[in-house]
C-alpha positions in Angstrom: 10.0 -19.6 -32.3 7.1 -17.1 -31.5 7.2 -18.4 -27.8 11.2 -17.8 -27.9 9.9 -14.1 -28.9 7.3 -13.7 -26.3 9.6 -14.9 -23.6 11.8 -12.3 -24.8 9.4 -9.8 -24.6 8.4 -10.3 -20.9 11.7 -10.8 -19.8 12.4 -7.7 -21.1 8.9 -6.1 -19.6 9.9 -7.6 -16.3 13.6 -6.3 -15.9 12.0 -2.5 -16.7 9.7 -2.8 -14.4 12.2 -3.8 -11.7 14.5 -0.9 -12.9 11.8 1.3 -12.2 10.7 0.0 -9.0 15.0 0.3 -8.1 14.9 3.7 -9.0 11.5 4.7 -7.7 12.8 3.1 -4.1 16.3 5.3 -4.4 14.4 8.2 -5.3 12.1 7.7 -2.3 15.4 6.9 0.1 16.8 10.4 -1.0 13.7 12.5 -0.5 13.3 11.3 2.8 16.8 12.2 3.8 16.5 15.3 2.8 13.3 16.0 4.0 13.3 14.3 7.3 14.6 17.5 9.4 11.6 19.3 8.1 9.2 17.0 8.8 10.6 15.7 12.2 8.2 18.7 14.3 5.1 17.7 12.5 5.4 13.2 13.0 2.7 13.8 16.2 0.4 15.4 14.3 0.4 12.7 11.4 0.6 10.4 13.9 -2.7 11.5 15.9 -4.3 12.1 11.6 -3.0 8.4 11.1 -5.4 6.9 13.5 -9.2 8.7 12.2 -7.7 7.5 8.6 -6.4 4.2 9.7 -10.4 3.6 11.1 -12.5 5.3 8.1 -10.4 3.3 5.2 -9.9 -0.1 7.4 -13.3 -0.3 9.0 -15.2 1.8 6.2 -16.8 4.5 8.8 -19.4 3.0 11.7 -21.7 1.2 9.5 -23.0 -2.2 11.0 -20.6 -4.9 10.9 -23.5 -7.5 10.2 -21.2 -8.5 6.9 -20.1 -12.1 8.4 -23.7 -13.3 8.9 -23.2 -15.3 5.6 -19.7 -16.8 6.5 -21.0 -20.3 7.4 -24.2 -19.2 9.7 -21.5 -17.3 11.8 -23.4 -14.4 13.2 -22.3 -11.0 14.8 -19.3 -8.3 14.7 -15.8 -7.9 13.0 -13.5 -11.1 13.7 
């Protein structure tokens, strides 16, 4: 009877949290149409901002990329 309970519990846990994520994705649908004509002049720019992002978090900056070397004696760069 406790497991009955506990199945309960995170059924019920799991349908809030996809209520939330429903709303949270309708909410995000609606800010962008209303915001879209205002941010329509300045997609370039985030565009060109995307890319010096994109490299610092994906490639963490222009350390050495020596971080394979233990990978099965495979030796060098990224992959």
């Amino acid at each position: 009877m406790d497991t009955l309970r506990e199945d309960r519990g995170e059924r019920i846990s799991r349908r809030a949290k996809q209520a939330i994520v429903l709303l949270a994705i309708i909410a995000g649908i609606f800010v962008v149409a209303e915001h879209l004509p205002h941010l329509i002049p300045y997609l370039p720019l985030l565009l060109l901002a995307a890319c010096p992002l994109m490299h610092v978090f994906m490639h963490r900056g222009h350390g050495s990329h020596d971080h394979h070397e233990s990978d099965g004696g495979a030796k060098g760069g990224c992959r």
